[in-house]
C-alpha positions in Angstrom: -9.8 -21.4 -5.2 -11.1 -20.7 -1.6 -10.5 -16.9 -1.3 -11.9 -16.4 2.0 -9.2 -15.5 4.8 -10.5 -14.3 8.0 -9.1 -10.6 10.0 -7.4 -13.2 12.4 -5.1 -14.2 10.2 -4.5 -10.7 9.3 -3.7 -9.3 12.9 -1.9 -12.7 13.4 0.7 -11.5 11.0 0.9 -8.0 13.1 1.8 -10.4 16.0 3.8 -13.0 14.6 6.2 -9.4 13.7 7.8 -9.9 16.8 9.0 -13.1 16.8 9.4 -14.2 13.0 11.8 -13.4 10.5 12.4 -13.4 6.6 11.2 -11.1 3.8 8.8 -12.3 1.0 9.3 -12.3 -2.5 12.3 -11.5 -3.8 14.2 -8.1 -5.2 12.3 -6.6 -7.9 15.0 -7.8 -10.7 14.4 -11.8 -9.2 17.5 -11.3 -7.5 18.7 -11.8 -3.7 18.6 -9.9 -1.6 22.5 -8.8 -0.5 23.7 -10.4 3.0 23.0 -7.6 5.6 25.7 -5.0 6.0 26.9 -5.2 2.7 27.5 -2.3 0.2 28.0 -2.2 -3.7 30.4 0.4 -4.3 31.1 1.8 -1.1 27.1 2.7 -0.6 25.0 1.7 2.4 22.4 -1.0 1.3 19.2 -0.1 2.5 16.3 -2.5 1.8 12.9 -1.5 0.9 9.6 -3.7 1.1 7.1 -2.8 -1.4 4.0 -5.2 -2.9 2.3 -5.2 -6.3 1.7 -1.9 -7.5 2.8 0.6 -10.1 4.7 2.1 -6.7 7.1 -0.8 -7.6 7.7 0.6 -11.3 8.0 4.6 -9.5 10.6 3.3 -7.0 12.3 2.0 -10.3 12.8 4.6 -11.9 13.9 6.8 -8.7 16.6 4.0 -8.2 17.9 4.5 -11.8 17.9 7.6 -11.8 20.1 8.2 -9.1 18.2 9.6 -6.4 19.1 7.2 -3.9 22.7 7.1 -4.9 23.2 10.4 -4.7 22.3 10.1 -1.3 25.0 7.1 -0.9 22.2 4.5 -0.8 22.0 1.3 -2.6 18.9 0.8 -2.5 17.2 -2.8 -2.6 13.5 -3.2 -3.6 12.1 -6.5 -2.1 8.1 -7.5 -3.8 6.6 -9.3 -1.4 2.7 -10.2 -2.0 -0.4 -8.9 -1.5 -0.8 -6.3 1.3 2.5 -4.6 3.7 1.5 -7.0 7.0 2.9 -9.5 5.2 6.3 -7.8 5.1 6.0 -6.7 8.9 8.1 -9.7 10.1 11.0 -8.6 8.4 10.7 -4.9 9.0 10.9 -5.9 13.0 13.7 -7.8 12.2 15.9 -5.5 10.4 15.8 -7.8 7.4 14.2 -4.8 5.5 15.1 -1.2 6.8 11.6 0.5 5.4 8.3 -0.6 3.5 5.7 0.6 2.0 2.3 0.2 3.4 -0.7 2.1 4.4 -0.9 4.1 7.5 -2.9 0.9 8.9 -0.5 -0.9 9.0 1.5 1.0 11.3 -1.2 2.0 13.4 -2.7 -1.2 13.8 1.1 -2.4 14.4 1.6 -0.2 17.3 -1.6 -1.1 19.2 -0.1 -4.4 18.8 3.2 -3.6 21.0 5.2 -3.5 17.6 7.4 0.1 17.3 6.7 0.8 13.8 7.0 4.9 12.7 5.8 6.5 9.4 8.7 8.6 8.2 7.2 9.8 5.4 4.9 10.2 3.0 4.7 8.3 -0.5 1.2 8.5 -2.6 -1.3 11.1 -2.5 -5.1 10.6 -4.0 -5.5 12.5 -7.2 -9.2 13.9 -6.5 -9.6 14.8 -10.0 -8.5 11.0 -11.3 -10.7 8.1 -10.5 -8.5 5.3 -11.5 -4.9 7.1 -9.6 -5.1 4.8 -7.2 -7.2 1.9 -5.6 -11.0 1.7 -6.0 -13.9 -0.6 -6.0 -14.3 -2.2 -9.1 -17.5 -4.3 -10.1 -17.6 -6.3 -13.7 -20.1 -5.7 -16.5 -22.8 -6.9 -15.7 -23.2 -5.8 -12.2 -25.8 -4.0 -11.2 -24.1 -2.0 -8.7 -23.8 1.7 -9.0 -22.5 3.3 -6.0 -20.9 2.3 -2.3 -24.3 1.6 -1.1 -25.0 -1.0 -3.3 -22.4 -2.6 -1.9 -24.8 -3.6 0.9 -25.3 -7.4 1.0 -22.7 -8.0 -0.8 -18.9 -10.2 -0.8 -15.8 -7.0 -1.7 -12.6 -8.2 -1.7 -9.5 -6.3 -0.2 -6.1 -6.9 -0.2 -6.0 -6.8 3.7 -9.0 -7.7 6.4 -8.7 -4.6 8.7 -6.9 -2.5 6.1 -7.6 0.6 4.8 -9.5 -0.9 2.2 -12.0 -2.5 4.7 -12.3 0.6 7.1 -12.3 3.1 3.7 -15.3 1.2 1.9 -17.2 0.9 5.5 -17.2 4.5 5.4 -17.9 4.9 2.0 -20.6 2.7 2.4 -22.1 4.5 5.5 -21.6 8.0 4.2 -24.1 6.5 0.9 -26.4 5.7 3.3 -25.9 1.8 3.3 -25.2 -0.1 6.6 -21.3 -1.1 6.4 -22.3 -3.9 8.9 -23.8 -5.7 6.1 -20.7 -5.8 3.8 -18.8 -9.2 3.6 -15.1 -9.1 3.1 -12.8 -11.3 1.5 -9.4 -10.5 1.1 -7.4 -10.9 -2.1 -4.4 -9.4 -4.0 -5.2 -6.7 -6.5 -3.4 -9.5 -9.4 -6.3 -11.8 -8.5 -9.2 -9.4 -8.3 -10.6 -9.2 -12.1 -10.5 -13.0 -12.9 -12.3 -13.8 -9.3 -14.8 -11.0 -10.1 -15.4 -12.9 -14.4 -15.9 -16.1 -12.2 -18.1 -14.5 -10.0 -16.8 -15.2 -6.6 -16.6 -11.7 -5.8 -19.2 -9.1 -6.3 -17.0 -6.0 -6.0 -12.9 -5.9 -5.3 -10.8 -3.2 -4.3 -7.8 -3.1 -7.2 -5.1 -0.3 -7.9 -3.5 0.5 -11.3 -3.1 -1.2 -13.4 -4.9 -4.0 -12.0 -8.2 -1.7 -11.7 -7.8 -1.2 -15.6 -7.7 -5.2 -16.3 -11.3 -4.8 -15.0 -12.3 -1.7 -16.5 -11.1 -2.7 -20.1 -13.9 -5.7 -19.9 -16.3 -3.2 -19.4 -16.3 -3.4 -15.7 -16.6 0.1 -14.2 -15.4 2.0 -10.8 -18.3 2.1 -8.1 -17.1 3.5 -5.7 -13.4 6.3 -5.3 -13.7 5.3 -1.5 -10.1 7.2 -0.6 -11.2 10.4 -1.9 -14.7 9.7 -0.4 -13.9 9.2 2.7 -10.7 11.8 3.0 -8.0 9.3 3.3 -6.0 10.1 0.3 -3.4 13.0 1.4 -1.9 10.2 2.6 -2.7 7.2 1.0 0.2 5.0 1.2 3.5 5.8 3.4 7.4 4.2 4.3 7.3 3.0 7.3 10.4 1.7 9.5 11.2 0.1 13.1 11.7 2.5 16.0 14.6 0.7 16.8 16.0 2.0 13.1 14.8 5.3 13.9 17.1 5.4 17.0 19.9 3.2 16.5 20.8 4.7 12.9 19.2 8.4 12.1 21.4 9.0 9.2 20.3 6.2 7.4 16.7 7.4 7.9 17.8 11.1 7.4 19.3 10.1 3.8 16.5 8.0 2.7 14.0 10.3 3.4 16.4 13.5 1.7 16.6 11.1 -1.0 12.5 10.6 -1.2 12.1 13.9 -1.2 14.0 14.9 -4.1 12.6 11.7 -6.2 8.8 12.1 -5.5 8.5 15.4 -7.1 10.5 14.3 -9.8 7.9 11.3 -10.3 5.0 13.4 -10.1 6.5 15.1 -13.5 7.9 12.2 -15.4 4.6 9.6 -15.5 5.4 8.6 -18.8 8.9 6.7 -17.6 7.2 4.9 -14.5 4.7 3.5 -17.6 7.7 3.1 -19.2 8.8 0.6 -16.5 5.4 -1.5 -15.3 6.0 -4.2 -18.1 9.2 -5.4 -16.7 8.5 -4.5 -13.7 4.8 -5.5 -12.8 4.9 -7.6 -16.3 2.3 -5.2 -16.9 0.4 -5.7 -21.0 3.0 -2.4 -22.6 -0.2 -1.0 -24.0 -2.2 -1.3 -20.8 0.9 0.6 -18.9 0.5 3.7 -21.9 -3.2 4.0 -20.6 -2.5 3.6 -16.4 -3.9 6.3 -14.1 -1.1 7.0 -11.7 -1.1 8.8 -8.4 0.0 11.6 -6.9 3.6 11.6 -5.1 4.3 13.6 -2.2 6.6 13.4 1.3 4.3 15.0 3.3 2.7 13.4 6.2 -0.8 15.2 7.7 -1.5 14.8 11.1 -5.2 15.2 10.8 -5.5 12.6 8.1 -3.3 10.0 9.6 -5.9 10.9 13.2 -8.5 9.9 10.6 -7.4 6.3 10.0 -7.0 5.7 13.7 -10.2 6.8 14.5 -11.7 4.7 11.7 -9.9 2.0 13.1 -11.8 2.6 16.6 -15.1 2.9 14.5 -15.4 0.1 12.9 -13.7 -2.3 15.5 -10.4 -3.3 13.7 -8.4 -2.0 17.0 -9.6 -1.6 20.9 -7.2 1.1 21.8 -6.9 3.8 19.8 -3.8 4.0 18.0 -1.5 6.9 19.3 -0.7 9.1 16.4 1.5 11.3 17.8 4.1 8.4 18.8 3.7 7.0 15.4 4.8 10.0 13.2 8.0 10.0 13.1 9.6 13.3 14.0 13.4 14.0 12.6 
């Protein structure tokens, strides 16, 4: 398989948001999406992009739970794959109403001429859990210990110009490697452990439960770049169009009430969102007992969202630095 993609491709997607349409994947049962405007039960249909991760099997359980009918939301998970650009299209469109997706993505987006807000926050970092979130994995027999090892050599991501690229940079730099030196491939965190036991990948950036298909080989984590680096308060965000922001606050104002009551309820209750990754994710049921899960939180810092966009600027994924204040969405 030829796993290299290049960052064009990647900000190609940012641009093609304002002209194409159509969401990838499919709803996270394998069914269809509804037709736009249509409720089940007298509920407003909101439709939420989200890519492989155990988010998908948290969101799950919120859903059946209640939380987002209590809010009179019937709420609509569409998969798409690998990284949120992909899902950007659709989020311009109005085909999806919110996404999940680094602060990257929206940053990068807006630099772009595409009016994309964060409304909120979704995952923190746990900085006392290696495997919570995403992290550089190497195989076995690797003999790389740390970021700056990583020096030389080919680390996938599951976006060029993500946070995974600008995160393991710094990482890399605050080691006291050169993060010029790094090559980057990008590559869903699915793929990641069989490219790095066919060694066409040296290192790859993997969340749970992927990270653990590596780990249980006897591969090892090299490198907790979010923590490192100070990007994990708010590691992954929803997102949404500015046009959605203005043309139907309440929609936004429920989703985000109904967020904020389902997050700390997530934080509590780990063992049902393991519960949920194998029919979810089709995650191995006794690989989902062991996975490391994240913090959940709604909060959105300023300072750590200033961070990514001035990482952005650093390492040359942007020209213009992103404005962060326009970005944040404010109620």
């Amino acid at each position: 398989m030829n796993i290299k993609k290049t960052r064009t491709a990647t900000i190609a997607a940012l641009g093609l948001a304002l002209t194409l349409s159509g969401c990838a994947s499919g709803s996270v049962d394998g069914s269809a999406p509804a037709a736009a405007g249509s409720t089940s039960e007298g509920l407003t249909k909101v439709t939420y992009g989200i890519f492989p991760s155990n988010t998908v099997a948290a969101f799950q359980v919120a859903k059946d739970k209640g939380f987002f009918e209590k809010h009179g939301i019937d709420l609509q998970l569409v998969v798409g794959a690998g990284s949120s650009a992909a899902q950007l299209p659709a989020l311009a469109t109005g085909e999806l109403d919110f996404m999940l997706a680094s602060p990257v993505t929206a940053l990068t987006a807006a630099t772009q001429g595409l009016d994309v807000r964060i409304i909120e926050g979704v995952t923190q970092n746990d900085p006392k859990i290696v495997e919570d979130s995403t992290a550089v994995v190497v195989g076995a027999s690797s003999n790389i210990k740390s970021a700056r090892d990583l020096e030389g050599k080919k680390v996938s991501v599951n976006a060029l110009g993500g946070i995974g690229e600008i995160g393991i940079r710094e990482a890399v730099a605050k080691d006291g490697g050169d993060p010029k030196k790094v090559t980057f491939v990008q590559l869903s965190f699915p793929e990641v452990a069989a490219q790095i036991e066919a060694g066409q990948i040296d290192a790859g950036m993997a969340g749970s439960p992927f990270m653990q298909q590596v780990v249980s080989k006897g591969g090892r984590v090299v490198s907790d770049f979010i923590h490192d680096t100070g990007l994990g308060t708010n590691e992954l965000v929803s997102i949404s169009s500015g046009n959605l922001v203005q043309s139907d606050p309440d929609k936004v104002k429920r989703f985000t009430e109904a967020m904020k009551e389902a997050l700390p309820f997530l934080v509590e209750n780990n063992d049902l969102i393991r519960d949920a990754m194998p029919a979810a994710l089709g995650t191995d049921p006794a690989a989902a007992k062991k996975a490391q899960l994240s913090l959940y939180s709604p909060d959105i810092s300023k300072e750590t969202i200033q961070l990514f966009a001035d990482l952005l600027v650093k390492y040359g994924i942007v020209s213009t630095k992103p404005d962060v204040d326009k970005v944040i969405w404010k109620p």
